[in-house]
TIVO-2410 file (N, C-alpha, C; in nm, 3 decimals):
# residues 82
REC num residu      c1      c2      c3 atome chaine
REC   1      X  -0.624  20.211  -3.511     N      A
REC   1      X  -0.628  20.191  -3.654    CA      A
REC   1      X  -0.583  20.319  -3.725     C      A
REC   2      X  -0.509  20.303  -3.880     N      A
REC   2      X  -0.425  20.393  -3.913    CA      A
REC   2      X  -0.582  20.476  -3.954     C      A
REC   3      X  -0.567  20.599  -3.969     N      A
REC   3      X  -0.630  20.746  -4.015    CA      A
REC   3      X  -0.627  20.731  -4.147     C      A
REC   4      X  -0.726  20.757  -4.250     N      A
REC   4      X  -0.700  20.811  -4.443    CA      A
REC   4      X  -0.828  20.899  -4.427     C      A
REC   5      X  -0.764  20.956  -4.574     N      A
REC   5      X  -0.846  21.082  -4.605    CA      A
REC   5      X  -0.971  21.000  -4.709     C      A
REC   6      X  -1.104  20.992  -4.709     N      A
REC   6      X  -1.194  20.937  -4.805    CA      A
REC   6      X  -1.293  21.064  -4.879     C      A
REC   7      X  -1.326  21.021  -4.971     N      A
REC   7      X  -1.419  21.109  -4.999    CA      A
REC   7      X  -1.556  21.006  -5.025     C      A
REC   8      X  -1.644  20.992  -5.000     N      A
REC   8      X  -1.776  21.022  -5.028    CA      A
REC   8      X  -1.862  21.067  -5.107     C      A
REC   9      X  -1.916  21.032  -5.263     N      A
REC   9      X  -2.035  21.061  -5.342    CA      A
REC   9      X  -2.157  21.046  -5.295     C      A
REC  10      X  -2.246  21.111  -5.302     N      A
REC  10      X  -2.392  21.065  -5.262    CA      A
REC  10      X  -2.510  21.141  -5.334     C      A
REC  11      X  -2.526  21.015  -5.469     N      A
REC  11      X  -2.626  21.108  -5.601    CA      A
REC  11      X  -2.777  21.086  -5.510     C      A
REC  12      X  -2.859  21.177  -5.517     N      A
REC  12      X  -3.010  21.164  -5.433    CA      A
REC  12      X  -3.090  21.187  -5.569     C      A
REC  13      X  -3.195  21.152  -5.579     N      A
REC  13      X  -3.324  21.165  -5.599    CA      A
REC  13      X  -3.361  21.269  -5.536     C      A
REC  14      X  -3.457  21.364  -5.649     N      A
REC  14      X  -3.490  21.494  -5.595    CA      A
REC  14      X  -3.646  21.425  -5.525     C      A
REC  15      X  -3.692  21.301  -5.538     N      A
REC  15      X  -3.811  21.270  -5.448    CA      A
REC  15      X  -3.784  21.181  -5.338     C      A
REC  16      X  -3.675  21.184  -5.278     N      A
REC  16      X  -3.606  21.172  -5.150    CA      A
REC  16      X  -3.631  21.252  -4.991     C      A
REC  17      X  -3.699  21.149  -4.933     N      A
REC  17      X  -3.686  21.273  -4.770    CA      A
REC  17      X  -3.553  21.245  -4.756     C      A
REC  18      X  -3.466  21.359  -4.719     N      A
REC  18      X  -3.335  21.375  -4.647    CA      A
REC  18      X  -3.339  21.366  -4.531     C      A
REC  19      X  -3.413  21.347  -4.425     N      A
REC  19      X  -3.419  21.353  -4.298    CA      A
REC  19      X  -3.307  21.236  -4.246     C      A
REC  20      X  -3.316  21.133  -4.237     N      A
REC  20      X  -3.290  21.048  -4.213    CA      A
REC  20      X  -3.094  21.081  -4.302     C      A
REC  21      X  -3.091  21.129  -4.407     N      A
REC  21      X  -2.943  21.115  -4.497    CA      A
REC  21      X  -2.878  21.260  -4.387     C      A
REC  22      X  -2.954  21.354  -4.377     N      A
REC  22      X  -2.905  21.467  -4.277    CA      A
REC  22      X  -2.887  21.378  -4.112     C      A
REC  23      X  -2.940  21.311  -4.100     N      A
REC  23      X  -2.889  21.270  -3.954    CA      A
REC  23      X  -2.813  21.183  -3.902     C      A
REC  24      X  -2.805  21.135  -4.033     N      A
REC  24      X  -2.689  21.026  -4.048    CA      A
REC  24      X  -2.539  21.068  -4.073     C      A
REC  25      X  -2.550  21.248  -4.127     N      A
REC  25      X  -2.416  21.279  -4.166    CA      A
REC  25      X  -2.438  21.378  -4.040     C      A
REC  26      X  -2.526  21.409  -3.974     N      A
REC  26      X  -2.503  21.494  -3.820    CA      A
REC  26      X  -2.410  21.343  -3.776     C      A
REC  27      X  -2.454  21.248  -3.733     N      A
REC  27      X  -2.393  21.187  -3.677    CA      A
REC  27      X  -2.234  21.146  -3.653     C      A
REC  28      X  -2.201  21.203  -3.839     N      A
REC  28      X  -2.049  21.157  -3.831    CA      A
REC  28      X  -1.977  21.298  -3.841     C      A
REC  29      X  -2.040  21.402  -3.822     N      A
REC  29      X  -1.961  21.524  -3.842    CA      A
REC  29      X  -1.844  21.549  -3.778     C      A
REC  30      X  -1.769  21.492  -3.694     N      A
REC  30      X  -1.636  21.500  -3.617    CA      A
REC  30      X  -1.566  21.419  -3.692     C      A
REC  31      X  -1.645  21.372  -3.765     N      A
REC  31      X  -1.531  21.307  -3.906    CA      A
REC  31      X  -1.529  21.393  -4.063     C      A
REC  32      X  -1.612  21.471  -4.039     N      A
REC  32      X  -1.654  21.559  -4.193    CA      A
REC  32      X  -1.549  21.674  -4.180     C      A
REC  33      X  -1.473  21.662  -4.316     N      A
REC  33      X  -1.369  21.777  -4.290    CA      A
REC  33      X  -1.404  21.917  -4.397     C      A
REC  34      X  -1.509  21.853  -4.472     N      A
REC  34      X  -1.584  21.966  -4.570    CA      A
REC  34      X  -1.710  21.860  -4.638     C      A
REC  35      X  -1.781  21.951  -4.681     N      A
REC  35      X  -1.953  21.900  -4.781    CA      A
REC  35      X  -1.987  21.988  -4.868     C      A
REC  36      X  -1.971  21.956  -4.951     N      A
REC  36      X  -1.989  22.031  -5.113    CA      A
REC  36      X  -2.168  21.974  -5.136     C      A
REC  37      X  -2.306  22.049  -5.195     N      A
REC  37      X  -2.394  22.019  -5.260    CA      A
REC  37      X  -2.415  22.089  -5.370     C      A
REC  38      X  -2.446  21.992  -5.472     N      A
REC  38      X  -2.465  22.067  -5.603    CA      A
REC  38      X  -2.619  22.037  -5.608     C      A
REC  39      X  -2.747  22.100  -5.681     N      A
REC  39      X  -2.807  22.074  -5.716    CA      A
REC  39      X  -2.797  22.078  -5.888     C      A
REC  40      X  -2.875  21.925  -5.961     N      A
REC  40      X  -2.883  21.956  -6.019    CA      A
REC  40      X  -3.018  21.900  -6.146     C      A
REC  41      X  -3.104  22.033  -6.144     N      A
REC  41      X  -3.239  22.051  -6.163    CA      A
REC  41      X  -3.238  21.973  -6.290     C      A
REC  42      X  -3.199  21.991  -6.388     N      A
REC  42      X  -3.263  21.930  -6.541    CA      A
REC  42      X  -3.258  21.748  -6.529     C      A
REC  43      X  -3.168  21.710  -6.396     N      A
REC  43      X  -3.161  21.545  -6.417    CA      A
REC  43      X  -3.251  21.497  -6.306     C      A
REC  44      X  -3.305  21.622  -6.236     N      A
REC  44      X  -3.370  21.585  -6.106    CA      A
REC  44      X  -3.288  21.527  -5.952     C      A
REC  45      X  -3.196  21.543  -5.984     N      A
REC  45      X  -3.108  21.501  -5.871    CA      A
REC  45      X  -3.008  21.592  -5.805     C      A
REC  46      X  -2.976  21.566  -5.682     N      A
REC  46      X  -2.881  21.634  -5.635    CA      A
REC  46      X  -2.747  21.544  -5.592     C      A
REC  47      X  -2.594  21.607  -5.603     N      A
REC  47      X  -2.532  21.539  -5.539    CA      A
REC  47      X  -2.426  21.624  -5.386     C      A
REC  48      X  -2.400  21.541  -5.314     N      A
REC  48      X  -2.306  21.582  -5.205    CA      A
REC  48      X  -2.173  21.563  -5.209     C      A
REC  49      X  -2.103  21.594  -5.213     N      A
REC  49      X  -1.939  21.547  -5.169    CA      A
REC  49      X  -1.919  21.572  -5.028     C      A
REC  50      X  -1.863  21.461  -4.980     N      A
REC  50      X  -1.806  21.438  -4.875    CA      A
REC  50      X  -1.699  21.448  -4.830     C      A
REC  51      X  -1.543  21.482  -4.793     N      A
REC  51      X  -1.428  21.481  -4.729    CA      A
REC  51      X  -1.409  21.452  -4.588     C      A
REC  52      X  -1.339  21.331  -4.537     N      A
REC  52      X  -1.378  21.293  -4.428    CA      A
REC  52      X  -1.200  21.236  -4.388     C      A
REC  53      X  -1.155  21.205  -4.247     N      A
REC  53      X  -1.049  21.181  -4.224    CA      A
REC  53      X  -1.059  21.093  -4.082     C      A
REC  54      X  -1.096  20.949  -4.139     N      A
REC  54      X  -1.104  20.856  -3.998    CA      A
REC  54      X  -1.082  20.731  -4.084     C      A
REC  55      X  -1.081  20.633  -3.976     N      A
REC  55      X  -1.033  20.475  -4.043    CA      A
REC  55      X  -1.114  20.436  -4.070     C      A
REC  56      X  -1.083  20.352  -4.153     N      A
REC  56      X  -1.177  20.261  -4.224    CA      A
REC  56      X  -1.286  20.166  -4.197     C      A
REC  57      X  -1.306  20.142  -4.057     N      A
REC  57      X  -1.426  20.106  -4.016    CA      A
REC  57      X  -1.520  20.230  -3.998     C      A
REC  58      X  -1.491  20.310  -3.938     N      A
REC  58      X  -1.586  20.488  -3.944    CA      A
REC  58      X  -1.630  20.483  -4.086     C      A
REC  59      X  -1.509  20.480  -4.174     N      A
REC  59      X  -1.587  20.509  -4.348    CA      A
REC  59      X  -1.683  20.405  -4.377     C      A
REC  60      X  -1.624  20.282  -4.348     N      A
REC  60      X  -1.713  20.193  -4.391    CA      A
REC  60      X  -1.856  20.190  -4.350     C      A
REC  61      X  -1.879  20.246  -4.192     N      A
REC  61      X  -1.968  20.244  -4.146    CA      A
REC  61      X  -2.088  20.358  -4.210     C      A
REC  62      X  -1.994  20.475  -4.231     N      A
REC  62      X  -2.068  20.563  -4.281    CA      A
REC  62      X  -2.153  20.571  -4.423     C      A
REC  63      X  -2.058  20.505  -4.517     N      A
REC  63      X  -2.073  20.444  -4.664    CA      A
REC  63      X  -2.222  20.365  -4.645     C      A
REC  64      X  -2.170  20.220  -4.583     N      A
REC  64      X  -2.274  20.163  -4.550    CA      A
REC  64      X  -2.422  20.207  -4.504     C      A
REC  65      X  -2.447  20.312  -4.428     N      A
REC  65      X  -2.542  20.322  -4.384    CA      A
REC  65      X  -2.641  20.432  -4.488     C      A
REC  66      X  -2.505  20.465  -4.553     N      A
REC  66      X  -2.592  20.565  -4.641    CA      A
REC  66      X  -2.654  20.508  -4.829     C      A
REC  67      X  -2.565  20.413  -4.794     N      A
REC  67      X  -2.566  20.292  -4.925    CA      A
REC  67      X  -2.726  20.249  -4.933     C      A
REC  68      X  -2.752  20.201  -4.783     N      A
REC  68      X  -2.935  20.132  -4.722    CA      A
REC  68      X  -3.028  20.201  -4.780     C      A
REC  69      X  -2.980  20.350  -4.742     N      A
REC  69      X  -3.111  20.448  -4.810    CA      A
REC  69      X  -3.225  20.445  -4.929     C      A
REC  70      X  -3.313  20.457  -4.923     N      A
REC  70      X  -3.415  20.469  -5.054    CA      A
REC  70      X  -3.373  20.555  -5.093     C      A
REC  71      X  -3.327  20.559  -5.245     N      A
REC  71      X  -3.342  20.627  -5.363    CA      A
REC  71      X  -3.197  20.689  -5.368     C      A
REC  72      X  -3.118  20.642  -5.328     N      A
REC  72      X  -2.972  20.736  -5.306    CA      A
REC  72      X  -2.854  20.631  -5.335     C      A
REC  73      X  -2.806  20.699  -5.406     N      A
REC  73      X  -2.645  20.594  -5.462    CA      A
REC  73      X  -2.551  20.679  -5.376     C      A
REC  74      X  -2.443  20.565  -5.372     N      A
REC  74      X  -2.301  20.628  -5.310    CA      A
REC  74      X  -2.161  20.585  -5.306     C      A
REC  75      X  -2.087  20.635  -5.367     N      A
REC  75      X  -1.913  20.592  -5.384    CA      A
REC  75      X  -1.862  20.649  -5.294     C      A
REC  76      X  -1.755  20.526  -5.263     N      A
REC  76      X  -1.618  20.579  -5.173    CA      A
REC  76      X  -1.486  20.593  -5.243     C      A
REC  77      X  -1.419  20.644  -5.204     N      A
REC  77      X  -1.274  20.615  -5.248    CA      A
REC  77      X  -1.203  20.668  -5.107     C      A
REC  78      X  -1.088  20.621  -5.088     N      A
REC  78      X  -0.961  20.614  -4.976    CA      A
REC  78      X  -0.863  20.632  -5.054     C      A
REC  79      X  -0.774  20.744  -4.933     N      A
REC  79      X  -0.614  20.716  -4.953    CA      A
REC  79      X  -0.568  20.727  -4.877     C      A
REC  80      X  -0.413  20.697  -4.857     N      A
REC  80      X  -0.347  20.674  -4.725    CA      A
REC  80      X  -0.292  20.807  -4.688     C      A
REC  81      X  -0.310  20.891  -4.580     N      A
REC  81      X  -0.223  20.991  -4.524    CA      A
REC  81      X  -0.073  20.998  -4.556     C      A
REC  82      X  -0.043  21.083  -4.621     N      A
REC  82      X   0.142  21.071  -4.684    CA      A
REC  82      X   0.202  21.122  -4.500     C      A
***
C-alpha cells in the first residue's frame, strides 16, 4: 500500500491519565516522524501534534485507537507523497 505523510491532532483534558495515550503512541513510533506538545494552562488542556509517514490503514489504525480514549479529541489529515 502506497506511503502519505499525515498529521495527527490530539486535544487532552488536563484530567486525563496519559498512560494508556503514551503507549499507544510508543507503539506506533516507527511511524512517528516528529511530536510537538503544547501545554495549554488557562483552557486546561493540552495538545500534541503528530507527523507520521505510513499508509492508511497504520493511520487509520492509529487515529482510531486514540479517537476510543476518555476525554481526548483527535483530527487527521493526509497527503499524498509528491
Amino acid at each position: 500500500m502506497e506511503k502519505k505523510i499525515a498529521t495527527i491532532v490530539i486535544l487532552i483534558n488536563h484530567d486525563t491519565d496519559t498512560r494508556k495515550l503514551n503507549s499507544i503512541l510508543s507503539d506506533y513510533g516507527m511511524h512517528i516522524l516528529g511530536r510537538q506538545g503544547i501545554n495549554i494552562v488557562h483552557r486546561k488542556i493540552s495538545i500534541i501534534s503528530l507527523v507520521l509517514e505510513a499508509d492508511t490503514d497504520i493511520i487509520g489504525a492509529l487515529s482510531g485507537k486514540l479517537g476510543r480514549l476518555q476525554n481526548i479529541k483527535v483530527k487527521t489529515a493526509m497527503v499524498n507523497l509528491i
